[in-house]
DRENVEXBA-447945 format. One record per residue (C-alpha): residue number from 0; x, y, z. Coordinates in steps of 0.5 Angstrom, whole numbers, plus 500, padded with zeros to 3 digits. Example, Ala and Ser with C-alpha at 12.3 -4.5 7.8 and 13.67 -1.06 7.14 Angstrom:
% residues 2
<node 0; <525; 491; 516>>
<node 1; <527; 498; 514>>
This chain:
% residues 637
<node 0; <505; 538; 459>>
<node 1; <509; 540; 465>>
<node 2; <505; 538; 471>>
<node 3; <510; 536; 477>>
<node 4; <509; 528; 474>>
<node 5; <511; 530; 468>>
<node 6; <517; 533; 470>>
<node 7; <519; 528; 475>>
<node 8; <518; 522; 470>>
<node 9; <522; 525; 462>>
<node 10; <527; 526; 468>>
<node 11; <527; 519; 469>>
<node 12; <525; 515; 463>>
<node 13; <530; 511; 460>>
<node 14; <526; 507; 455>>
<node 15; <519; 509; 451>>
<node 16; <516; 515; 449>>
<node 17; <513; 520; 455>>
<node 18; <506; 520; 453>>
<node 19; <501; 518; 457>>
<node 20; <499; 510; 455>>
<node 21; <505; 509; 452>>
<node 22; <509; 503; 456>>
<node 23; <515; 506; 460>>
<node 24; <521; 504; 464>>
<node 25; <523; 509; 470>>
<node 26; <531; 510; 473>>
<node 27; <529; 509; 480>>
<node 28; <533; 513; 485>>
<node 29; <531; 509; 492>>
<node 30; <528; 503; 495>>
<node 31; <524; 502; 500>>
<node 32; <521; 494; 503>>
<node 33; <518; 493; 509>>
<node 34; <518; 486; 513>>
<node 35; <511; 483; 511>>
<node 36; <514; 484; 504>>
<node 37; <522; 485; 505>>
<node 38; <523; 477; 506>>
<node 39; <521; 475; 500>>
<node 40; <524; 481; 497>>
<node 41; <531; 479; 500>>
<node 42; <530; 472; 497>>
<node 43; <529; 475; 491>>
<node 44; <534; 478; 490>>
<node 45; <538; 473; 492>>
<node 46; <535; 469; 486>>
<node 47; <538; 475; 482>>
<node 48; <545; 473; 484>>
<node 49; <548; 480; 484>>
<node 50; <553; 483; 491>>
<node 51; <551; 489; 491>>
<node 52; <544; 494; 490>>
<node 53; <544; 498; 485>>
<node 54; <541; 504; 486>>
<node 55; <543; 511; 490>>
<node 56; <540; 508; 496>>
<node 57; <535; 503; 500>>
<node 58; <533; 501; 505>>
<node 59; <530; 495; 509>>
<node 60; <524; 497; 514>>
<node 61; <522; 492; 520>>
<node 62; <515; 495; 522>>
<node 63; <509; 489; 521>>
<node 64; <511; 483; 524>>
<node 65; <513; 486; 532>>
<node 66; <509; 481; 536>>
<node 67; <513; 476; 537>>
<node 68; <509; 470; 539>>
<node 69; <515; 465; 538>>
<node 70; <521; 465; 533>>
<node 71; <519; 466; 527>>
<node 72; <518; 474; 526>>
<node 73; <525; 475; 530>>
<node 74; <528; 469; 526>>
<node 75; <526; 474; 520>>
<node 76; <529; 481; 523>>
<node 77; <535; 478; 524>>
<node 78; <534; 475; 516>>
<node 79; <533; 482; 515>>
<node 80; <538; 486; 518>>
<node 81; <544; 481; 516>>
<node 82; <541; 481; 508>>
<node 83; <542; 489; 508>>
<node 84; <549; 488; 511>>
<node 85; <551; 483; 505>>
<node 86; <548; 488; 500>>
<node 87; <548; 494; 502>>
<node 88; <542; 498; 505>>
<node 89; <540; 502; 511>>
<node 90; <537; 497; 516>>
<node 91; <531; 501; 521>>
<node 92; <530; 496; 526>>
<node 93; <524; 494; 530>>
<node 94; <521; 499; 534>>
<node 95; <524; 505; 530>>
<node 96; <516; 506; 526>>
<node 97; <513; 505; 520>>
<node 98; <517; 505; 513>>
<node 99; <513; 511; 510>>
<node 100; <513; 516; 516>>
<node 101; <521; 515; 516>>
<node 102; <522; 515; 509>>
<node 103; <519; 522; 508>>
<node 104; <522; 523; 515>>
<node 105; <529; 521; 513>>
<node 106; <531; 519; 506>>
<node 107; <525; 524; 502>>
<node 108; <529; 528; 496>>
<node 109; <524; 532; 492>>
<node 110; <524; 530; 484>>
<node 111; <527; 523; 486>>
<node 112; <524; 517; 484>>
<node 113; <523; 511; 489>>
<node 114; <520; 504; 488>>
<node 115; <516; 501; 495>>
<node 116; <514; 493; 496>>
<node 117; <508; 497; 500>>
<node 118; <502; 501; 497>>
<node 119; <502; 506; 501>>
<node 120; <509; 507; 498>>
<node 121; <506; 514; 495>>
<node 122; <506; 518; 502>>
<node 123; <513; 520; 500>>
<node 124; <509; 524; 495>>
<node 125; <507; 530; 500>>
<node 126; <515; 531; 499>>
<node 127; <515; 531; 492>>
<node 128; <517; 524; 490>>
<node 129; <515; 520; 485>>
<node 130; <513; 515; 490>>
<node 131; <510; 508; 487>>
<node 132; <508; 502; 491>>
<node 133; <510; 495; 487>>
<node 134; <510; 488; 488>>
<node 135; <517; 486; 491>>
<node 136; <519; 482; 485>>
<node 137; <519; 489; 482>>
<node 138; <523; 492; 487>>
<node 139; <529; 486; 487>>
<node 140; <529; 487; 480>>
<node 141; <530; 495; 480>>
<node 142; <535; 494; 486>>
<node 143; <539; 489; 482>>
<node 144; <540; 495; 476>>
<node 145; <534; 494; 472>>
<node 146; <529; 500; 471>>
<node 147; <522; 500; 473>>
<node 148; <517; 498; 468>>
<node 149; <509; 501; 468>>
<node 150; <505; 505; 463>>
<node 151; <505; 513; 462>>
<node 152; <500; 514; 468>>
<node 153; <494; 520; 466>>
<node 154; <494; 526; 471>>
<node 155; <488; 528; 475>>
<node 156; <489; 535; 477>>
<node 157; <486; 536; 485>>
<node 158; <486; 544; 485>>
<node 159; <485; 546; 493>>
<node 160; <483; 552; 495>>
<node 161; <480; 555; 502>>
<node 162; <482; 553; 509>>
<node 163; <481; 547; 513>>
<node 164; <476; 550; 518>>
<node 165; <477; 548; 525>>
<node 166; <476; 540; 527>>
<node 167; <477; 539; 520>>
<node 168; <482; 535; 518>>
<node 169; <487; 532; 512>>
<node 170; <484; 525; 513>>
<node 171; <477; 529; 511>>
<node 172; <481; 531; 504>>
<node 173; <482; 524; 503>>
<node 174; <476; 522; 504>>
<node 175; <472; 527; 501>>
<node 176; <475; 524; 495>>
<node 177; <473; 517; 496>>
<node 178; <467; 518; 497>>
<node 179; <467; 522; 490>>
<node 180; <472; 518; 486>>
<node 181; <472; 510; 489>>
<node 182; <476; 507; 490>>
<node 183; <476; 504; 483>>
<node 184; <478; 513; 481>>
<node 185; <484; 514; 480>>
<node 186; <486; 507; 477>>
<node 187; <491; 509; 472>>
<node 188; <493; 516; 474>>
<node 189; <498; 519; 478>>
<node 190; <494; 525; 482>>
<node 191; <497; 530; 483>>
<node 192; <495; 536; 488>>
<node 193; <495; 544; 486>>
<node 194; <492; 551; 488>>
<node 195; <493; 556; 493>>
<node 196; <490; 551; 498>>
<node 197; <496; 548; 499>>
<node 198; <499; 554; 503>>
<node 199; <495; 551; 509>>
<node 200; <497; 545; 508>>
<node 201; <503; 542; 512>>
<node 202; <508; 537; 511>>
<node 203; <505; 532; 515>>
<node 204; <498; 534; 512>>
<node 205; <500; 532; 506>>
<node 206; <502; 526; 507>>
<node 207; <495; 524; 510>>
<node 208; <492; 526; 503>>
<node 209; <498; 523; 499>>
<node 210; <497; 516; 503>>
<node 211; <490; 515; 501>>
<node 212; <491; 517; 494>>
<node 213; <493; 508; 494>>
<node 214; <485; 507; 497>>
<node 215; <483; 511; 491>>
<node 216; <487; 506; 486>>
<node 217; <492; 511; 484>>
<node 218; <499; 509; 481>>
<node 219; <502; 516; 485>>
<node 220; <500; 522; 489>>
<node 221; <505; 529; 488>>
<node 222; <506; 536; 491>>
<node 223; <510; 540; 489>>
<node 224; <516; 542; 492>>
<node 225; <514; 549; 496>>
<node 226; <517; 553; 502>>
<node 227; <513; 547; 507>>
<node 228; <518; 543; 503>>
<node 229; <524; 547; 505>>
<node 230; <522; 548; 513>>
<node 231; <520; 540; 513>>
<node 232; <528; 539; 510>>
<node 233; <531; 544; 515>>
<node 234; <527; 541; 520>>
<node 235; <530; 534; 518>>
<node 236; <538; 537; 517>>
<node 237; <537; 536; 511>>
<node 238; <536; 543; 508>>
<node 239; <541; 542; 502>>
<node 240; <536; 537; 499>>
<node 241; <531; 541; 497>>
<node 242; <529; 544; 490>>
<node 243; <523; 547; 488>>
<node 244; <518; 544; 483>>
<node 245; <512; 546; 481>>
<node 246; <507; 545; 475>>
<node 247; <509; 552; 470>>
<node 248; <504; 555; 468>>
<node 249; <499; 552; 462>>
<node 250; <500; 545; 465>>
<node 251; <494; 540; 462>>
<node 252; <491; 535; 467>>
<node 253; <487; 529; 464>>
<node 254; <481; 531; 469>>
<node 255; <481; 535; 474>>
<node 256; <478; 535; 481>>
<node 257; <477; 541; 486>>
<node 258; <476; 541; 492>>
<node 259; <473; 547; 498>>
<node 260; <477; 547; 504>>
<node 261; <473; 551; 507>>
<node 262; <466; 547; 506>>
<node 263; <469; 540; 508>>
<node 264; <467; 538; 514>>
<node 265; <468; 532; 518>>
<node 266; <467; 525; 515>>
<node 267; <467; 517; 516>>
<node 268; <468; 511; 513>>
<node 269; <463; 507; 514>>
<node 270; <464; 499; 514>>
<node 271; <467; 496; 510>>
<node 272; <470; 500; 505>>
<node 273; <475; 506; 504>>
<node 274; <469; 509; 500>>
<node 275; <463; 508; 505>>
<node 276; <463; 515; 505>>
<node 277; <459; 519; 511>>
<node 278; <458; 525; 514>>
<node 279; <460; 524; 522>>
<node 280; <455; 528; 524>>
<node 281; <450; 523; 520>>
<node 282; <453; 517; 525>>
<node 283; <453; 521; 532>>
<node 284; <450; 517; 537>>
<node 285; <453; 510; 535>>
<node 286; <456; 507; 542>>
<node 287; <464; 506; 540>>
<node 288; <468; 500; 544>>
<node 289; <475; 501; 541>>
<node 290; <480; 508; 538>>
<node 291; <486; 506; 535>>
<node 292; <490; 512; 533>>
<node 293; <496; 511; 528>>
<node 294; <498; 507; 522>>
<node 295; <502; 510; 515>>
<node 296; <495; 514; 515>>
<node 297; <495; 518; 521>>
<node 298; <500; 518; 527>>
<node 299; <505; 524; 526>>
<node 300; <506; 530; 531>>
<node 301; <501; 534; 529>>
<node 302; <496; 528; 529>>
<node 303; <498; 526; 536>>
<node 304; <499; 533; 540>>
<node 305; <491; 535; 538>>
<node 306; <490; 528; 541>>
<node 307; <494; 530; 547>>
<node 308; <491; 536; 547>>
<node 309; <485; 535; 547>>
<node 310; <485; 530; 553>>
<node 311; <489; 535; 557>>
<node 312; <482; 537; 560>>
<node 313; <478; 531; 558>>
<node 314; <478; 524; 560>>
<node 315; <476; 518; 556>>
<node 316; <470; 515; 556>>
<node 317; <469; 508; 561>>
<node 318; <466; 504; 555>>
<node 319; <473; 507; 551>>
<node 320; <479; 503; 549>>
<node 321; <484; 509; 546>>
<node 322; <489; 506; 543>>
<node 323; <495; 510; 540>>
<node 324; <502; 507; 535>>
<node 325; <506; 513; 534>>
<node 326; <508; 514; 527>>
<node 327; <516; 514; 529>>
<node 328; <521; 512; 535>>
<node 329; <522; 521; 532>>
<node 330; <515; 522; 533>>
<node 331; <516; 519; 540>>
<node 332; <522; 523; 542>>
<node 333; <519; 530; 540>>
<node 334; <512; 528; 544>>
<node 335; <514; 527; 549>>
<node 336; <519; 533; 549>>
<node 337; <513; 537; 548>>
<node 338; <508; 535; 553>>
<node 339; <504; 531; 550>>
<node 340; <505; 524; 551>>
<node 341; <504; 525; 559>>
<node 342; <497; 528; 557>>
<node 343; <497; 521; 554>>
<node 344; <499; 517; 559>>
<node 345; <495; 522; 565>>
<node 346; <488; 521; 560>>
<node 347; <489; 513; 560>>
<node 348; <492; 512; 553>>
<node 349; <494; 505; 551>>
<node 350; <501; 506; 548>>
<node 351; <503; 502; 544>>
<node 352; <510; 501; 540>>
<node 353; <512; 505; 533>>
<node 354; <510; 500; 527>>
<node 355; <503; 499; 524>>
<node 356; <500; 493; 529>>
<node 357; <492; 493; 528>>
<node 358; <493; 496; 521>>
<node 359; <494; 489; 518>>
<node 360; <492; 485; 524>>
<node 361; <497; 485; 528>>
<node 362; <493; 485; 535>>
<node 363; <489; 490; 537>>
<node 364; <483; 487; 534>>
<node 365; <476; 490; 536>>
<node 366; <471; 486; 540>>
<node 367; <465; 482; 537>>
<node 368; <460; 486; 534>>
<node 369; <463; 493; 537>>
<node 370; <465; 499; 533>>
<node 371; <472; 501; 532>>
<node 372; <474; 508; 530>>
<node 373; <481; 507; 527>>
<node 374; <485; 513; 523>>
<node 375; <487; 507; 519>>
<node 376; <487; 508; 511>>
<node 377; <484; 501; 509>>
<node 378; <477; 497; 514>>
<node 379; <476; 492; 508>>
<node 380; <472; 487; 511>>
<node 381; <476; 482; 517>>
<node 382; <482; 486; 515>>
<node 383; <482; 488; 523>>
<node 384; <482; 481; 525>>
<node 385; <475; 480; 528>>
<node 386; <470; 477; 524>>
<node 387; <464; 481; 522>>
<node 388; <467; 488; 524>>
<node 389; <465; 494; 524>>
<node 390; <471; 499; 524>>
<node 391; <470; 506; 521>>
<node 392; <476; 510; 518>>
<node 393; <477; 517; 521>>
<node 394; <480; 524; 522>>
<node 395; <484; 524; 529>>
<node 396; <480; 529; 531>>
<node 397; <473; 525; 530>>
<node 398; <477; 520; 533>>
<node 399; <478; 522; 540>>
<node 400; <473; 527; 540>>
<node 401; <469; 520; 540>>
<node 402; <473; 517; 545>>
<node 403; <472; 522; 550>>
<node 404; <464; 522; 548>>
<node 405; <463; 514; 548>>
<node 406; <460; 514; 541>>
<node 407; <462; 518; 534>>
<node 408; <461; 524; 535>>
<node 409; <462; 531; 530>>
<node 410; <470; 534; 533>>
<node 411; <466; 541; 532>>
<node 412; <462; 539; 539>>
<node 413; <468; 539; 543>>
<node 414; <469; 547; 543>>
<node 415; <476; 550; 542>>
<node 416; <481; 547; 538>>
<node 417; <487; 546; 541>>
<node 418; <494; 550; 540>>
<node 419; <499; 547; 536>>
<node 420; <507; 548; 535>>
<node 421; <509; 548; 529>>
<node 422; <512; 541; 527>>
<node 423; <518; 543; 524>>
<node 424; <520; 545; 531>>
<node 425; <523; 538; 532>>
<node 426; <529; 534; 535>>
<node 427; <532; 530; 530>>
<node 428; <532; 521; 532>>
<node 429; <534; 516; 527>>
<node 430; <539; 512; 533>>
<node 431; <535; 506; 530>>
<node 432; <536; 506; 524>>
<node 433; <544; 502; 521>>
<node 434; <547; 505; 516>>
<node 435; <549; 501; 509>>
<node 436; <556; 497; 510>>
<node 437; <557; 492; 504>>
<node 438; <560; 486; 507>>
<node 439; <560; 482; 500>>
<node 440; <558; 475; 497>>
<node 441; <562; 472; 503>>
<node 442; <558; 476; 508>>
<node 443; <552; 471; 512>>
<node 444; <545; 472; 511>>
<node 445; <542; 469; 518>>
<node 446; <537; 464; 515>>
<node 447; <531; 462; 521>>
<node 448; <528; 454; 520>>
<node 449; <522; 458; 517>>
<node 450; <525; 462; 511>>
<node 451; <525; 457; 505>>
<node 452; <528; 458; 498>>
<node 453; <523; 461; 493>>
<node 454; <519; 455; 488>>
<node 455; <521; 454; 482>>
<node 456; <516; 455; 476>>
<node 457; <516; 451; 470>>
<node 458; <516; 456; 462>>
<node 459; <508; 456; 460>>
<node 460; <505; 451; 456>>
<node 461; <503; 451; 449>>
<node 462; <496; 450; 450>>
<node 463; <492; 450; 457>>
<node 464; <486; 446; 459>>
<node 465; <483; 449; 467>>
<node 466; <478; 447; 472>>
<node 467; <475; 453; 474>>
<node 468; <475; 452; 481>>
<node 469; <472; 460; 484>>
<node 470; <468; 465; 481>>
<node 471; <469; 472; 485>>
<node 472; <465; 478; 486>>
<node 473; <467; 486; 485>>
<node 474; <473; 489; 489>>
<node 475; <476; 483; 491>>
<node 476; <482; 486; 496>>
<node 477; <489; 482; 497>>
<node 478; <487; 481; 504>>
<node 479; <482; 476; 501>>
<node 480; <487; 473; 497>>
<node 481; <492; 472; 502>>
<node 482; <490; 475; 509>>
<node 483; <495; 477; 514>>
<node 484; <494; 477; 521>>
<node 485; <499; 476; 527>>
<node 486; <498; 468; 525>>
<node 487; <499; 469; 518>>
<node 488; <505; 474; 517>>
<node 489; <510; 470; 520>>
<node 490; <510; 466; 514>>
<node 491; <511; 470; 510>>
<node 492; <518; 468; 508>>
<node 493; <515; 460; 507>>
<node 494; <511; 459; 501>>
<node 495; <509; 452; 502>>
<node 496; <506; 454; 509>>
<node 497; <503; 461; 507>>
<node 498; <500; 457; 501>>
<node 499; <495; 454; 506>>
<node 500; <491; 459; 507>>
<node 501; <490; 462; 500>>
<node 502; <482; 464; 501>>
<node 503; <481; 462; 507>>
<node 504; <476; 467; 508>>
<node 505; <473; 467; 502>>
<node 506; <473; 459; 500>>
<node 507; <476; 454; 506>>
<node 508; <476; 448; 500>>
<node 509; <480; 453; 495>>
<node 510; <487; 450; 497>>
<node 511; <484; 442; 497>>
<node 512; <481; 443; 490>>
<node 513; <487; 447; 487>>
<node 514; <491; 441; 490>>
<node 515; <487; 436; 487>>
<node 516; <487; 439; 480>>
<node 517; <494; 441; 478>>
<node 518; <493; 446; 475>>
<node 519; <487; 451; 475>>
<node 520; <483; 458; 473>>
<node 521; <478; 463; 477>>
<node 522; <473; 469; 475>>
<node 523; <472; 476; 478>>
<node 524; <469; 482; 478>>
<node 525; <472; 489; 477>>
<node 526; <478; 491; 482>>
<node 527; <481; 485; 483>>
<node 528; <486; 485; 488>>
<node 529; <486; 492; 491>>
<node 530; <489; 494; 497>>
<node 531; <497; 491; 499>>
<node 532; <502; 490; 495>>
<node 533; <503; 484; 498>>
<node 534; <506; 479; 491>>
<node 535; <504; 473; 496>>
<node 536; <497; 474; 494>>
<node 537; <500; 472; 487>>
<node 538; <506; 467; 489>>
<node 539; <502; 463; 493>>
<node 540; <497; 461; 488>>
<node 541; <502; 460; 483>>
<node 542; <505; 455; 487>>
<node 543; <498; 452; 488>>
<node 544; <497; 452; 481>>
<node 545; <493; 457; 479>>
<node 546; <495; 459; 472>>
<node 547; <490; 464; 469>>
<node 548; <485; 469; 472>>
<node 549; <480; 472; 469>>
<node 550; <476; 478; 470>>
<node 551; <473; 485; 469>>
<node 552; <478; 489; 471>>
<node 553; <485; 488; 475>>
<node 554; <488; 493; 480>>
<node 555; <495; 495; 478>>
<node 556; <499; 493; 483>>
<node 557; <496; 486; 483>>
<node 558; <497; 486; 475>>
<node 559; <504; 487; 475>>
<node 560; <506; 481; 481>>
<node 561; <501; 476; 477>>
<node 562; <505; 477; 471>>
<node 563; <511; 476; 476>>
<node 564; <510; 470; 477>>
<node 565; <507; 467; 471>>
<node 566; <499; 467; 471>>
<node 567; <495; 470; 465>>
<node 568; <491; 477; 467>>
<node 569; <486; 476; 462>>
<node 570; <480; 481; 462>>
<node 571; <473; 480; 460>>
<node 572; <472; 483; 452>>
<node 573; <464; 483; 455>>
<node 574; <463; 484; 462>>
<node 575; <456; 480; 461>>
<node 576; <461; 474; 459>>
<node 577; <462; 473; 466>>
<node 578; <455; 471; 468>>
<node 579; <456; 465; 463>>
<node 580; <462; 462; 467>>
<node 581; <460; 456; 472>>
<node 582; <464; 454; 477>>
<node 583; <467; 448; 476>>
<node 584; <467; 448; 468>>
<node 585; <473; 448; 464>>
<node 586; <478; 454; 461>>
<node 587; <482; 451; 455>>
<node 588; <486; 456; 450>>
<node 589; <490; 452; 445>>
<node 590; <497; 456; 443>>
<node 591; <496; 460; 449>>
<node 592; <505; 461; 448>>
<node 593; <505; 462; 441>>
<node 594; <498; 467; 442>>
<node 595; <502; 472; 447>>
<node 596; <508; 471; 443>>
<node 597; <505; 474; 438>>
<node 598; <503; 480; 441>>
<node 599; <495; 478; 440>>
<node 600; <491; 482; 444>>
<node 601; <484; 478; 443>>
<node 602; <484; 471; 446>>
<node 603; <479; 466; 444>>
<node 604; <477; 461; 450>>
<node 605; <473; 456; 451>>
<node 606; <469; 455; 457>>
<node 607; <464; 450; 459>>
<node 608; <463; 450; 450>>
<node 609; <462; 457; 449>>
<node 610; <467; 461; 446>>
<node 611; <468; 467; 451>>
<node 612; <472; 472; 448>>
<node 613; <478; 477; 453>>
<node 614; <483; 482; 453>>
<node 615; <491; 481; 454>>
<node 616; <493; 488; 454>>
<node 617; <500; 487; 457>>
<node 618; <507; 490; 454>>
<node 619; <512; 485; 450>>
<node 620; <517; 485; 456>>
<node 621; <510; 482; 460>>
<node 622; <509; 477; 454>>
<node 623; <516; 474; 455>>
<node 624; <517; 474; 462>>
<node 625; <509; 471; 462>>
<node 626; <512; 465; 457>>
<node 627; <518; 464; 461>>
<node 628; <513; 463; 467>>
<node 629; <516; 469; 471>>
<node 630; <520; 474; 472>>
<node 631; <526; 471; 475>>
<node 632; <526; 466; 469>>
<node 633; <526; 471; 465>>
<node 634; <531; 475; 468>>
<node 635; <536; 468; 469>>
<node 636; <536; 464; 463>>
């Protein structure tokens, strides 16, 4: 087909046939973990018993748990660090920014692949990478030599064409997508982005775009390698690494999107869903309390600089909290060399350190009922940390144009657009991150109190008889599964603890009923587990007992970790079945073990007395690891 994916993957694949549906497993190049994920990662991995990382280059990023209120994210960074110096991988340290930003920054090779404990992972797709975000397991597993296993994914084509207009950003690409696509469009595909639109569009630009594709529910988001690409390297020092790749002529895309840059206009995401989508113009007035600008999403220099520029002759509105967290410790160095950040500071911006921080709950929460504008990838109901909240995904531009306003406010309004350098004019900063030095097996990992070994996991029983103790809607995210926050991430490494609160928003009773029924099943919508990677989302209710779920449609992501940890993924074969399922009534399959074994695809349930029919469509190697009762089981006997 000789799309730019269908060039990078026949490049890696090294099992099945590179048709698309057809199950396959990927040589992967380079890894990449961040902390709220990397503990359980690095525990995994230990499970895995191997001395070394097996890929060309890995990477251990600390950028979730920053505030460190007592021991245990410090305990973890320190885990962290001395766990790469056992295994060999480059260690960026608290402070240096956020994994994405610097791996595109720092590590990016144009038709390489990387494999991410992170669902933004594709962000590094602006550089030509195959970037795939995937649950931890995944990525222990690829680190200790095995291959990455997925299903060929179908291309969606985005042909650009035109130029952004003045106050008009890339975020209103993304966007504009949502608001046509879903966030359920693009499950099953890599996006991949074309057209002579692309010549206006830089490095950092696309990147935005590229992030994004995530909220769409894509596996991958690609550019191709072009004379941006080459800049952006050289800019980096490392000119030698590119390569130019783009789709060859009579390239197929299985749909095909096209998008008028010059007839976008400033757009919004309304609470509380990515794909809430609005014109600003159709939200001015709103009274705004808080701004945040940063996240993997947008906090490079070209955002921060029209932000600085814009306050070189505005100041922020009284009522206006602006909050910024520079993408990188780089970012941050050329801002300032360049002017910017003393226009921050003079204008009465909050600086805040380089890491992800209110994206995930990690402080700057908004006050009680009040707007906040974030330039953020994801406003999933609560995500913020305040119950109830109203926060707004936007551009930087409508973001401090309505900092400067006191209410959303249309950029457009604010007259001339400020001037900017080209972001390949940079100094270079990588002073935080430690290059790989592999210690050996005799090499101490620095275990805090609160970093416990992984649970073990019994194989799958011959038949299984479940109370189903929750029935849920459509687009249920990660975050209601397993919520994150400055009170929940640092037990990340501590599955008994972090098991307490599964569902916590969702049903404060979930985890005493699932203790007190040993094993049990639950019913969802379409969708289930969109958002983060997060694979604690599948651990814990497997340690609380959870063995089966059962639903419309399952994220990709979320998919593959339930498989990891041996809970079924079934899919209604009649979505109006799902109206017939009672909480409270019991699931019972019998010869479920021999019934996935076997390869059979139709499962015959039992429910409250009713048969209910449903779908197991997994590959042969997810059908042993389900019977082992999960990944390491598998990979261990």
């Amino acid at each position: 087909m000789d799309t730019v994916a269908d060039q990078i993957i026949r490049e890696h694949i090294v099992e099945g046939r590179p048709e698309p549906g057809e199950d396959i497993a990927l040589k992967i190049d380079q890894t990449l973990t961040q902390d709220a994920t990397g503990t359980l990662t690095y525990l995994e991995l230990a499970a895995l018993g191997i001395d070394e990382v097996k890929t060309g280059l890995s990477v251990s990023y600390v950028d979730h748990g920053l505030i460190q209120t007592d021991n245990r994210n410090a305990d973890d960074h320190l885990f962290l660090q001395s766990a790469a110096a056992k295994y060999g991988l480059y260690f960026s340290k608290p402070g240096n920014g956020i994994s994405h930003i610097i791996h595109l920054e720092r590590f990016s090779i144009p038709g390489k692949a990387l494999l991410g404990s992170d669902s933004h992972t594709p962000t590094v797709g602006a550089c030509a990478m195959l970037a795939i975000g995937a649950g931890g397991l995944d990525v222990a597993a690829v680190m200790a030599g095995s291959p990455f296993y997925l299903r060929y994914p179908k291309i969606m084509g985005v042909r650009l064409r035109g130029r952004l207009p003045a106050w008009v950003s890339s975020k209103d690409i993304a966007l504009e997508l949502l608001r046509r696509l879903t966030v359920k469009g693009a499950i099953g595909y890599i996006i991949e982005y074309f057209g002579p639109g692309l010549q206006a569009l830089t490095i950092s630009q696309r990147a935005v775009v590229a992030n994004m594709g995530s909220e769409l529910g894509a596996t991958s988001s690609l550019f191709p390698s072009d004379s941006h690409t080459r800049a952006f390297l050289e800019s980096q020092g490392r000119g030698d690494d590119w390569t130019e790749i783009s789709a060859k002529g009579g390239a197929k895309y299985d749909h095909i999107e096209e998008v008028n840059l010059s007839a976008l206009e400033p757009l919004a995401a309304a609470p509380s869903s990515p794909d809430n989508v609005y014109p600003v113009r159709e939200l001015a007035g709103k009274p705004v309390s808080q701004v945040l600008i940063g996240s993997c999403s947008n906090a490079y220099l070209r955002d921060l600089m029209v932000v600085a520029g814009v306050l070189k002759d505005n100041g922020i509105h009284g009522n206006v909290s602006l909050e910024i967290s520079p993408g990188s410790n780089q970012i941050s160095e050329n801002l300032a060399l360049r002017g910017g950040l003393i226009d921050l500071i003079r204008g009465g911006v909050r600086m805040h350190q380089s890491g992800c921080l209110g994206c995930i709950g990690m402080g700057q929460a908004p006050a009680t009922d009040k707007i906040s504008l974030r330039t953020f990838p994801r406003n999933f109901p609560g995500r913020s940390g305040t119950g109830d909240d109203q926060v707004f995904l936007v551009s930087p531009e409508t973001a401090i144009a309505s900092a400067v306003k006191g209410c959303i406010t249309d950029p457009r309004d604010l007259g001339e657009y400020p001037s900017l350098r080209s972001e390949y004019d940079i100094v270079i900063n990588d002073r935080l991150i430690i290059p790989p030095k592999v210690n050996g097996p005799d090499h101490q990992v620095i275990m805090g109190p609160n970093i416990k070994p992984l649970p073990p996991f019994t194989p799958l029983p011959e038949d299984i008889n479940l109370r189903i103790i929750l029935k849920l809607g459509d687009d249920i995210t990660t975050d209601h599964i397993m919520p994150a926050g400055n009170h929940i991430l640092p037990l990340r490494s501590n599955i008994h603890a972090i098991s307490k609160h599964v569902f916590e928003g969702v049903d404060p009773q979930f985890v005493a009923k699932a203790l007190r029924e040993k094993e049990v099943a639950l019913v969802a919508g379409t969708n289930y587990g969109q958002g983060s990677s997060r694979e604690h989302a599948a651990l814990a209710p497997r340690y609380l007992g959870v063995r089966l779920k059962l639903v419309k449609g399952f994220a990709r992501i979320h998919k593959a970790n339930l498989i990891n940890f041996g809970i079924i993924p079934l899919t209604f074969e009649q979505a109006e079945d799902y109206d017939l399922i009672k909480v409270g009534g019991w699931l019972k399959i019998k010869g479920i073990r021999d019934l996935i074994l076997s390869g059979k695809e139709r499962v015959k349930l039992i429910v409250a007395d009713r048969v209910v029919f449903a779908r197991l469509e997994i590959s042969s190697r997810e059908r042993e690891i389900l019977a082992s009762g999960g990944l390491i089981n598998c990979l261990t006997d």
